[in-house]
C-alpha positions as CSV (number, residue, x, y, z in Angstrom):
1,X,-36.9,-170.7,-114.6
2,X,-33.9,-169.3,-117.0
3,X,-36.3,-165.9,-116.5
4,X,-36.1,-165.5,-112.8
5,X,-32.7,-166.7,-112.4
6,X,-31.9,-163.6,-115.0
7,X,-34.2,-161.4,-112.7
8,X,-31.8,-162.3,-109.8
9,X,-28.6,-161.9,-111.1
10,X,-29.7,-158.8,-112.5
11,X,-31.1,-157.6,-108.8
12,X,-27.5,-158.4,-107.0
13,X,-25.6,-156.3,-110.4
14,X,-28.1,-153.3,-109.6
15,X,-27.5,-153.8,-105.7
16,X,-23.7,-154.1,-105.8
17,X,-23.6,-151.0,-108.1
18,X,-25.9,-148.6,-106.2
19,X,-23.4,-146.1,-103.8
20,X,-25.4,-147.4,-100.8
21,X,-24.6,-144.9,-98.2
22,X,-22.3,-145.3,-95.1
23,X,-23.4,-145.8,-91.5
24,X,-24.5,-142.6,-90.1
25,X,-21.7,-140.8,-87.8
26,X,-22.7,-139.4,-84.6
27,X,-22.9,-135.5,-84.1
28,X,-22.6,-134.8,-80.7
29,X,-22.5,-131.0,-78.8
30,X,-21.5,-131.4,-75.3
31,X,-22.5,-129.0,-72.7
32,X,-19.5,-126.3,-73.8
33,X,-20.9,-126.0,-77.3
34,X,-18.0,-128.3,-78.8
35,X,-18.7,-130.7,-81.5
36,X,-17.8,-134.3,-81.1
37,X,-18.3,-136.7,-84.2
38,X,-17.8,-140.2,-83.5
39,X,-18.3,-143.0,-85.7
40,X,-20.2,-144.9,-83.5
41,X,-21.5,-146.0,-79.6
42,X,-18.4,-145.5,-77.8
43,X,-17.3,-148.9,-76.5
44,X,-14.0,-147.7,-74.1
45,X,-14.6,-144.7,-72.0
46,X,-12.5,-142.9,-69.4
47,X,-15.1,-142.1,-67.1
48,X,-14.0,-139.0,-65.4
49,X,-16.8,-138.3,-62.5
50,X,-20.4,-139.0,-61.9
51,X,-19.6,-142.3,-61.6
52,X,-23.6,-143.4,-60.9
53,X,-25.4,-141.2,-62.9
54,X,-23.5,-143.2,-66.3
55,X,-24.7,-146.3,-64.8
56,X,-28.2,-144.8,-65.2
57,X,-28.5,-143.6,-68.4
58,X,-25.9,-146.1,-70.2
59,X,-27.5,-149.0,-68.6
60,X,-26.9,-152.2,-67.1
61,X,-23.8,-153.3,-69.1
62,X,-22.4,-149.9,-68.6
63,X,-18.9,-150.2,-66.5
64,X,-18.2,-153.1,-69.6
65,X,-17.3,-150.0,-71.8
66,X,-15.6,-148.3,-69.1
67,X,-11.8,-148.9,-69.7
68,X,-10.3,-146.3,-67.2
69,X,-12.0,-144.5,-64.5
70,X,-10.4,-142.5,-61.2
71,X,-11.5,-145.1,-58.7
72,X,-10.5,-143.4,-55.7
73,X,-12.7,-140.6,-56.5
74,X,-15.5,-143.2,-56.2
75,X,-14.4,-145.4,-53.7
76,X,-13.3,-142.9,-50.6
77,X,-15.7,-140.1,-51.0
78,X,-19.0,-141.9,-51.8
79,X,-18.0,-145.1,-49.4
80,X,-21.2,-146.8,-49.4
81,X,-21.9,-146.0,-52.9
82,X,-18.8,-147.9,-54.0
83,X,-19.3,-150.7,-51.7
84,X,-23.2,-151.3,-53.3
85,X,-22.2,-151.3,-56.8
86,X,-19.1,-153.2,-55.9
87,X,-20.8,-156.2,-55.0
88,X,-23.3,-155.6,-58.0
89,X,-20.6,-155.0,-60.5
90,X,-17.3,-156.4,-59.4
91,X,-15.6,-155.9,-62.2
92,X,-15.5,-152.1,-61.0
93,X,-12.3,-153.3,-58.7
94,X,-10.3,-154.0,-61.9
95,X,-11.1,-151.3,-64.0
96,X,-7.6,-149.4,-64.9
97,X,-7.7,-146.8,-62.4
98,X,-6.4,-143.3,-63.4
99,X,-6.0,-142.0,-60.1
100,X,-7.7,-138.2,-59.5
101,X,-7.8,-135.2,-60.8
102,X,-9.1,-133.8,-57.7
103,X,-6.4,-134.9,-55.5
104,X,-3.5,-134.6,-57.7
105,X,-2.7,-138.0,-58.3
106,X,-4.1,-138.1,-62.3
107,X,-1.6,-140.5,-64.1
108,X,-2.4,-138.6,-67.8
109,X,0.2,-141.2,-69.4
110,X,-1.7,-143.9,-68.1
111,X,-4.9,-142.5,-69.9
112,X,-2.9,-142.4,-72.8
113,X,-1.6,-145.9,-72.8
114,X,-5.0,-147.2,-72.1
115,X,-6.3,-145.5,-75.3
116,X,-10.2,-144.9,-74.6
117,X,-12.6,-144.3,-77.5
118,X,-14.1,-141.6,-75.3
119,X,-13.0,-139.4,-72.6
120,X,-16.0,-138.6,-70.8
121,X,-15.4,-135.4,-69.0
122,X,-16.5,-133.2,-65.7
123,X,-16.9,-129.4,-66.5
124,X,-14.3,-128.8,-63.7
125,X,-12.2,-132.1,-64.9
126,X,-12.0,-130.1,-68.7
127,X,-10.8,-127.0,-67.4
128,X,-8.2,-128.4,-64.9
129,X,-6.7,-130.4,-67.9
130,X,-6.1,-127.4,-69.8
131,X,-3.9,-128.0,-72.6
132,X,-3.5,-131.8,-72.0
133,X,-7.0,-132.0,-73.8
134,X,-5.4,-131.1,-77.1
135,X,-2.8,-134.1,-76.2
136,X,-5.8,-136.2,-75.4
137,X,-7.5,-135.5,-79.1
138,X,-4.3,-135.7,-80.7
139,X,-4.0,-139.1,-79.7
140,X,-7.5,-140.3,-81.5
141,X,-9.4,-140.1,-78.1
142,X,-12.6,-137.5,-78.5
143,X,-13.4,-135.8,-75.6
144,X,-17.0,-134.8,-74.4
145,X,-17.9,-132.5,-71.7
146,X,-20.6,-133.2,-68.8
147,X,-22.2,-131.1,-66.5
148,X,-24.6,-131.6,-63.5
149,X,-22.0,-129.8,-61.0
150,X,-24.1,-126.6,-62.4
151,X,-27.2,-127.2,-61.3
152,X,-28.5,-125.4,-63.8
153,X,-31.8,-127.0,-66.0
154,X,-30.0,-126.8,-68.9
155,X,-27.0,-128.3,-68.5
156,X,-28.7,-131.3,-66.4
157,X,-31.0,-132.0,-68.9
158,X,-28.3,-131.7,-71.8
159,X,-25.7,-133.9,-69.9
160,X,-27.8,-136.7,-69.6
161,X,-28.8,-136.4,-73.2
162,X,-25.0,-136.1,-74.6
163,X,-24.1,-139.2,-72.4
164,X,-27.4,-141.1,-74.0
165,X,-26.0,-140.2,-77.8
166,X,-22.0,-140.8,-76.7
167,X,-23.0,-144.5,-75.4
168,X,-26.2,-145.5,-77.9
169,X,-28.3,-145.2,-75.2
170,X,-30.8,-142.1,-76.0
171,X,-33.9,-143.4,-74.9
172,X,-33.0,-144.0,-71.7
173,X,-31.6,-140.5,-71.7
174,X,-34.2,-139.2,-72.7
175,X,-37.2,-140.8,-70.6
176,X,-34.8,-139.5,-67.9
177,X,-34.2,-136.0,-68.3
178,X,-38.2,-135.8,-69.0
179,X,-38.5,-137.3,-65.9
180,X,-36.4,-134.5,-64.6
181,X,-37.6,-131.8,-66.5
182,X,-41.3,-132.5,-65.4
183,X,-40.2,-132.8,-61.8
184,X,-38.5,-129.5,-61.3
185,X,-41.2,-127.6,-63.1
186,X,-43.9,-129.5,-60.9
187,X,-41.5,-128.1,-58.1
188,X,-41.7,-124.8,-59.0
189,X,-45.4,-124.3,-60.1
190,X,-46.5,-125.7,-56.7
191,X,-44.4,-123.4,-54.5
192,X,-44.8,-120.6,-56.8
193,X,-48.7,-121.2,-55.9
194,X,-47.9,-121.6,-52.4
195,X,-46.1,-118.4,-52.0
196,X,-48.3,-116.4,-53.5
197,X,-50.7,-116.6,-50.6
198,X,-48.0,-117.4,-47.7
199,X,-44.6,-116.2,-46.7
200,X,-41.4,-118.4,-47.5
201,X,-40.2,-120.3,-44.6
202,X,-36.5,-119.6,-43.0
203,X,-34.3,-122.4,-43.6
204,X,-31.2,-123.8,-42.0
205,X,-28.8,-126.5,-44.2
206,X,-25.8,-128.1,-42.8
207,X,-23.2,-130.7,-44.3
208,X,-23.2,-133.1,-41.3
209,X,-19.5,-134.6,-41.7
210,X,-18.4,-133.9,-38.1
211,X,-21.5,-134.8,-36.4
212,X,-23.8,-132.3,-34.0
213,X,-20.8,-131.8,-31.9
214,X,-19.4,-129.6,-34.6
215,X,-21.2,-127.4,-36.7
216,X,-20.5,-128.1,-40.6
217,X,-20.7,-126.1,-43.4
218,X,-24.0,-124.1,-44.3
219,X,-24.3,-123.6,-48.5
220,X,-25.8,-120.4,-50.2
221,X,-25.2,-120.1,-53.9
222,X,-23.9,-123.8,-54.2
223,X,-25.3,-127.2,-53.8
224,X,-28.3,-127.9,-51.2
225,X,-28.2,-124.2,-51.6
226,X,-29.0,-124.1,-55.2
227,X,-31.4,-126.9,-54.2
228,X,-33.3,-124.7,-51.9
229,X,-33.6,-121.8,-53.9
230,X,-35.6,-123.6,-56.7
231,X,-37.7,-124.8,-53.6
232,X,-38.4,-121.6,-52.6
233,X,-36.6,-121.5,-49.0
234,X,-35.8,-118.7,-47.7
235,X,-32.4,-119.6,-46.8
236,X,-30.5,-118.1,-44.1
237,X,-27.0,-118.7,-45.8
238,X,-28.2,-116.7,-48.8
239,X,-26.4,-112.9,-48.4
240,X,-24.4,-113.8,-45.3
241,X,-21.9,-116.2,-47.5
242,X,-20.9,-116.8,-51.1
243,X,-20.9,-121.0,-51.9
244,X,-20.3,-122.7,-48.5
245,X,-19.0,-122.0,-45.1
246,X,-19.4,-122.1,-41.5
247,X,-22.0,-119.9,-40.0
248,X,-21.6,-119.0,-36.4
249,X,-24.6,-120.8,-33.8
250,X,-25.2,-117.6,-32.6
251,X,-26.1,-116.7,-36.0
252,X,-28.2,-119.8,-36.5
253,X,-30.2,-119.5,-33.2
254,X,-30.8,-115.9,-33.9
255,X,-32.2,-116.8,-37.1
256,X,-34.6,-119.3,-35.9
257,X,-35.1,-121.7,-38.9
258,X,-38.7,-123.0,-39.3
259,X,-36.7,-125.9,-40.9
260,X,-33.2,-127.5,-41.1
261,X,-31.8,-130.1,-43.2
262,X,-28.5,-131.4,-42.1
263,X,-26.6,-134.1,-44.9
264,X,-25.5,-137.5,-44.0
265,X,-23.9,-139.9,-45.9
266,X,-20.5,-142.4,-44.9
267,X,-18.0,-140.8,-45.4
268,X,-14.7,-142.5,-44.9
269,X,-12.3,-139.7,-43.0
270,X,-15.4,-138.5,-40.8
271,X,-16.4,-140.8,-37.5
272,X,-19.4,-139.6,-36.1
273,X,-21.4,-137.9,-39.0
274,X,-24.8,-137.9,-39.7
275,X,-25.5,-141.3,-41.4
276,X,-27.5,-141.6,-44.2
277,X,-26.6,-143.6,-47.6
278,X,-27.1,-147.5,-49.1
279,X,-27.2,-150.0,-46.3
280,X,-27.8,-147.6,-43.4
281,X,-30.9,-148.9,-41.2
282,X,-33.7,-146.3,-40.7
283,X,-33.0,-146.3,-36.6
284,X,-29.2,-146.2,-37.3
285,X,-29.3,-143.0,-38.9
286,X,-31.8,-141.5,-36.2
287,X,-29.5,-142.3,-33.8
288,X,-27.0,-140.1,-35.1
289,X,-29.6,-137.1,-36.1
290,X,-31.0,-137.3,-32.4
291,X,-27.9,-135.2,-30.9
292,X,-28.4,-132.3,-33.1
293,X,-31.7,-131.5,-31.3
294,X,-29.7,-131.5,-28.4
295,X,-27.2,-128.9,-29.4
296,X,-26.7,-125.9,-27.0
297,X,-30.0,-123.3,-27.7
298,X,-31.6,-125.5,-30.2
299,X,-34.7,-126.3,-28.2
300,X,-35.5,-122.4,-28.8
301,X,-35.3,-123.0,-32.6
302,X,-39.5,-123.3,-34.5
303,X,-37.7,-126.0,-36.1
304,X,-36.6,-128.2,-33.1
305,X,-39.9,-127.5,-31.3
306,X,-42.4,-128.2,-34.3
307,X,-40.5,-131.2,-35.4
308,X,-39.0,-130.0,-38.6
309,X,-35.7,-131.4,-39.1
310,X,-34.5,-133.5,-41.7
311,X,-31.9,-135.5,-43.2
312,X,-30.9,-136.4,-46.5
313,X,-28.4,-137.9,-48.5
314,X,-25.7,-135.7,-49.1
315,X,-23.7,-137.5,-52.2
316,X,-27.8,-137.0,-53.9
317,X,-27.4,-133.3,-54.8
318,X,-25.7,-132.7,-57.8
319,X,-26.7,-136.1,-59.6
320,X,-28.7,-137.1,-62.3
321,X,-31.9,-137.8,-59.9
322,X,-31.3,-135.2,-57.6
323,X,-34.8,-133.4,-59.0
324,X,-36.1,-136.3,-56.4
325,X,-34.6,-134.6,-53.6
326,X,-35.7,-131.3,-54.6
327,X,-38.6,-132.5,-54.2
328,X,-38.1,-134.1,-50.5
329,X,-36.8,-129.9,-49.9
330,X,-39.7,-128.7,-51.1
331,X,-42.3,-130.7,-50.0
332,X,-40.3,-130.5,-45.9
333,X,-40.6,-126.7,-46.2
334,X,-44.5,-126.4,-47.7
335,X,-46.1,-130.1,-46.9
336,X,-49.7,-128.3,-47.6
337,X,-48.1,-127.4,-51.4
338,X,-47.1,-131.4,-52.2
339,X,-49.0,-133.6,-49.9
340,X,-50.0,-135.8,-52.9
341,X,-46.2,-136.5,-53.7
342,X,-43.8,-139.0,-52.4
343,X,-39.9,-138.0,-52.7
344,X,-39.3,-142.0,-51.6
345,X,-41.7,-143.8,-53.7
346,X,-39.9,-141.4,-56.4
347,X,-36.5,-142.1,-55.2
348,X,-38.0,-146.2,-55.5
349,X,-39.5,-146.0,-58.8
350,X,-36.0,-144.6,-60.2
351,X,-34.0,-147.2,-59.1
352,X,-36.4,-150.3,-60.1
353,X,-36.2,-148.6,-63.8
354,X,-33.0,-147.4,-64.2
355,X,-30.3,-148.7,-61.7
356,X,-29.4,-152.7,-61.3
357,X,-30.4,-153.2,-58.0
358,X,-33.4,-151.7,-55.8
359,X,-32.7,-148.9,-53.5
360,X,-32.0,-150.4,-50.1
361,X,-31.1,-148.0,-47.3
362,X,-31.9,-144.5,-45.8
363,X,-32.0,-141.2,-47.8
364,X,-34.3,-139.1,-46.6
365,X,-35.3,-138.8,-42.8
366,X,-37.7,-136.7,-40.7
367,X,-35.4,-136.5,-37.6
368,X,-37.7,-138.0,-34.5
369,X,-38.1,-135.7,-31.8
């Protein structure tokens, strides 16, 4: 007995005398190539942007850690959006709001005051703050830069990632940008295949904000754009403008698209746009898609009379899952190329795994002729 009780003391001497190491920091490089080192999860963030792609890779309990976000920037310009995850996460209403960036009305003292762990950062959001970044980090508050306004692989993949190791949540990051990954290389080998043995198809986009009695913007290098050059359009925007702008019908119509796409979404200063988005009813949205076919000339367009105009969800582009409508671009343009895929059953499956409700509403559309 007087053996093992001198066996245990001697155990806790060794123990208490070893130099047992310290919990491991965190070594993060965001998408600029800065290094971050925090000493642990972050549990207050200033959520800059990309207010639903967080949700999806920090998880369920995610807007807990949020302390200060620019709710406006949520709330006016993604108005269904907001009012979803508002009645899922109410808490969302009380969250300090920052006011915008964007607009002009960022209250940087207020950030300040709230003292976040984390300033979780925009590319564009970073650059606009200029030197107030070094006031930010002087203060204690790490910042760490995001990117999926690029639309670039890289950065997509790498921004979920870095938001994964910020918030102790890397496996879900990382079953998500594979997910991605996987998706727009599937993308790509199948119209690369296709196009090797048939010409691209002419494509017409549209932002549908003002409804088919105006015509919105059209996007080359820049958004859908981007979008449809990885799905192998041959986009009618592409050399006639740089990013987005109007293009003239008489343009359009002598162009003849073999296929448009026009966004919808609700959008709270628009009455009358295309309506597409959480809680929008299948025959709602048709309704307001119907009117384009009616448009002056359009009934000459290959599109209009072979039934190949869509709709999608215009706040999905530039997101974490927008590899899911690439893939509703794609398989709209070459059907024969991705007839065994399902953009909607996708769009499901990422919502049931990673978001805290199921997707209810309309996102993608073939317009009804």
């Amino acid at each position: 007995m007087k053996k093992a009780i001198y066996q245990c003391i001697l155990l806790v001497t060794l123990l208490l005398g070893l130099n047992l190491p310290a919990l491991a920091k965190i070594e993060v490089e965001d998408v600029l190539g800065r290094h971050i080192t925090l000493e642990a999860p972050a549990e207050r963030i200033f959520l800059g942007f990309y207010f639903e792609d967080y949700l999806a890779i920090a998880g369920p309990d995610a807007y807990k850690k949020v302390a200060i976000f620019p709710r406006h920037s949520w709330k006016d310009y993604r108005q269904s959006q907001w009012q979803t995850y508002r009645d899922i996460i109410p808490e969302i209403e009380t969250i300090t709001d920052s006011g915008s960036i964007y607009t002009g009305t960022f209250d940087f003292e207020s950030l300040l005051t709230t003292k976040p762990d984390v300033a979780l950062l925009a590319a564009w959001q970073y650059d606009a703050l200029g030197d107030k970044v070094a006031l930010l980090e002087k203060s204690g508050i790490k910042v760490v830069v995001v990117d999926f306004n690029a639309q670039t692989l890289e950065r997509h993949l790498k921004s979920a990632r870095v938001i994964g190791k910020v918030m102790g949540t890397e496996g879900r990051a990382e079953a998500i940008a594979q997910d991605y990954e996987q998706t727009v290389n599937d993308v790509q080998r199948r119209v690369a295949k296709y196009l090797s043995q048939h010409p691209q198809r002419r494509v017409y986009v549209e932002i549908g904000t003002g409804g088919a009695a105006e015509y919105g913007k059209s996007y080359a290098n820049a958004m859908w754009g981007n979008l449809l050059n990885v799905a192998g359009a041959n986009n009618i925007a592409n050399g006639k403008i740089d990013g987005s702008a109007h293009l003239t019908p008489e343009y359009v119509l002598s162009q003849d698209p073999e296929v448009i796409f026009i966004s919808g979404a609700h959008w709270a200063k628009h009455n009358g746009s295309a309506l597409l988005g959480f809680g929008t009813k299948a025959e709602d949205a048709q309704a307001t898609y119907h009117p384009y076919l009616e448009r002056a000339g359009w009934e000459h367009i290959t599109a209009v009379k072979q039934g190949h105009v869509y709709g999608m969800y215009h706040s999905g582009t530039r997101t974490i899952y927008d590899h899911i409508f690439l893939e509703f671009l794609a398989k709209s343009i070459y059907p024969e190329a991705f007839k065994d895929v399902d953009p909607m059953a996708h769009h499901r499956a990422f919502f049931e795994q990673y978001m805290p409700q199921k997707l209810s509403g309309t996102f993608m559309i073939k317009v009804d002729s």
